[in-house]
C-alpha positions as CSV (number, residue, x, y, z in Angstrom):
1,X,0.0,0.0,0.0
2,X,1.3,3.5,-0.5
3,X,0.5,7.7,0.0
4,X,-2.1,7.1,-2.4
5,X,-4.4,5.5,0.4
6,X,-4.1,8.5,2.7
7,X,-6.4,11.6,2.2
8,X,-5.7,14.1,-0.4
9,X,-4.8,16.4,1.9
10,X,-2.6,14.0,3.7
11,X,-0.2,13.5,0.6
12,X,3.3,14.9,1.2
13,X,4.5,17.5,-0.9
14,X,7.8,17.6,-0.6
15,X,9.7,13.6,-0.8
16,X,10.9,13.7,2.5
17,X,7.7,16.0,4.3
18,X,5.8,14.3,6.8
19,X,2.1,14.5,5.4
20,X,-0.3,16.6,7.1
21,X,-2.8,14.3,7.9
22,X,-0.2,11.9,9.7
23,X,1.2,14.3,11.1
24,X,-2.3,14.9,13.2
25,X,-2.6,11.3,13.3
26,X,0.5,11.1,16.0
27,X,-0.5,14.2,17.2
28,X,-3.8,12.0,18.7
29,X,-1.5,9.5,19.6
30,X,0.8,11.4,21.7
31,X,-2.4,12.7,23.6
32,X,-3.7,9.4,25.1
33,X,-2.8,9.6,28.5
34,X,-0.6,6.6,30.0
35,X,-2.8,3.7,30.6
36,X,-5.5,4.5,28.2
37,X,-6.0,3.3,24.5
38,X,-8.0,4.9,21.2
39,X,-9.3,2.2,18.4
40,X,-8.2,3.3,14.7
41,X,-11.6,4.5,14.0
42,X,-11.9,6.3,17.1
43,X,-8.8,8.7,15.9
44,X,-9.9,9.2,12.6
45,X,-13.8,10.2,14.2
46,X,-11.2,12.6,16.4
47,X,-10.3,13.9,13.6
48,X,-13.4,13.8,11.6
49,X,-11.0,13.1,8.5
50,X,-10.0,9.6,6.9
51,X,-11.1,6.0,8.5
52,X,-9.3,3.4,10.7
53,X,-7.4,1.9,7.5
54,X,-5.9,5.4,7.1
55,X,-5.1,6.2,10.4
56,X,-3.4,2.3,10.6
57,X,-1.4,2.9,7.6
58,X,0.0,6.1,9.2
59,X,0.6,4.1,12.8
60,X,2.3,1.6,10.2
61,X,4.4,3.7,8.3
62,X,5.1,7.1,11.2
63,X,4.1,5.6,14.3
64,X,7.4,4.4,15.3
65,X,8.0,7.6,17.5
66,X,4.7,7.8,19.2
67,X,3.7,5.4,22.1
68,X,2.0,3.2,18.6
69,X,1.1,1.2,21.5
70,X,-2.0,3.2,22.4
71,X,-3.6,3.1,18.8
72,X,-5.5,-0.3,18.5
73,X,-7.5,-2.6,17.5
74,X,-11.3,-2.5,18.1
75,X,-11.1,-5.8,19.7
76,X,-8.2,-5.8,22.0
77,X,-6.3,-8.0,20.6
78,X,-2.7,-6.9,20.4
79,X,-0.8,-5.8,17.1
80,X,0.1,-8.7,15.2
81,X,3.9,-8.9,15.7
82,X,4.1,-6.6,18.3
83,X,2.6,-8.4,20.9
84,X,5.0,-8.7,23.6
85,X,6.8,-5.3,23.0
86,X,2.8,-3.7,23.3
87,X,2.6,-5.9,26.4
88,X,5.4,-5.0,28.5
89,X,4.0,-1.3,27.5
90,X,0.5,-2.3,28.7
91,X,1.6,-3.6,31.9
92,X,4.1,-0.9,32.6
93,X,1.2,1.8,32.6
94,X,-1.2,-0.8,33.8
95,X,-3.7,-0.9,31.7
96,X,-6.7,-2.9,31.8
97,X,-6.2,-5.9,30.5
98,X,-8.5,-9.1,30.3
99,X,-6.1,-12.3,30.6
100,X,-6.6,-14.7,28.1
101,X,-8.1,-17.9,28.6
102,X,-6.2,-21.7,27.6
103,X,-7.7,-21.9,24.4
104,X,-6.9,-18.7,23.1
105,X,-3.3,-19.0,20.6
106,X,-0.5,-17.9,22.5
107,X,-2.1,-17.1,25.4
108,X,-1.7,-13.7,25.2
109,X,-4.3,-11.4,26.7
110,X,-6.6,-8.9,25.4
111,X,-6.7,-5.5,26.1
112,X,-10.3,-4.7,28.6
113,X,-11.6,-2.0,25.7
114,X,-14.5,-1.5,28.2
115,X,-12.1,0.1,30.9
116,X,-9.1,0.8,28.9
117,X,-10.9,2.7,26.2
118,X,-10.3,6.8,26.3
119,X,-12.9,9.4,24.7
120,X,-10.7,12.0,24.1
121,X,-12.1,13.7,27.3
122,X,-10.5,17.1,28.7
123,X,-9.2,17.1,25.1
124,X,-7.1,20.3,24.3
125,X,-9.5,24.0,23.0
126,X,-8.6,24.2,19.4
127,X,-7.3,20.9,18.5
128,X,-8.6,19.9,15.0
């Protein structure tokens, strides 16, 4: 996949410019507090631009400097590779977590979306 899947806006215009739209897109992810988690979909609503597809392909291809580990999956279940790294982050900041049960592969636990979900709330005056 490539720039061409990100918002018109969000396209770089010079080669080595970050886009504009990721550019917002860590922006959100640097404001999740420790301990707290946003889905894909629930940035991109943030942001009332793009979809969870966009803002994962910006995680995927910018989200190295962020905490990436706070961006997620609707479901809980941890990034696909990533798992223990997003783990020892998770536990580190305790956040809610449901453990997994013996039939579940690897078991790994999902992350409690009920409890570890954040709204955005007390979100900065003037953030677009």
């Amino acid at each position: 996949m490539s720039e061409e899947s990100l918002p018109d806006a969000a396209r770089p215009q010079h080669a080595d410019a970050l886009p504009e739209y990721a550019e917002r897109v860590l922006e959100v992810a640097e404001l999740i507090p420790p301990g707290r988690v946003m889905t894909y979909g629930d940035v991109a609503e943030w942001l009332e631009e793009g979809g969870p597809r966009q803002v994962g392909r910006v995680m995927a291809l910018y989200g190295g400097a962020v905490p990436w580990w706070r961006v997620v999956r609707s479901d809980g279940v941890l990034l696909p590779g990533h798992e223990l790294r997003a783990l020892e982050h998770y536990r580190a900041e305790g956040t809610p977590l449901k453990e997994a049960s013996r039939a579940a592969e690897g078991h790994l636990p999902r992350l409690d979306m009920r409890r570890a979900r954040w709204d955005g709330g007390g979100r900065a005056q003037g953030h677009t």
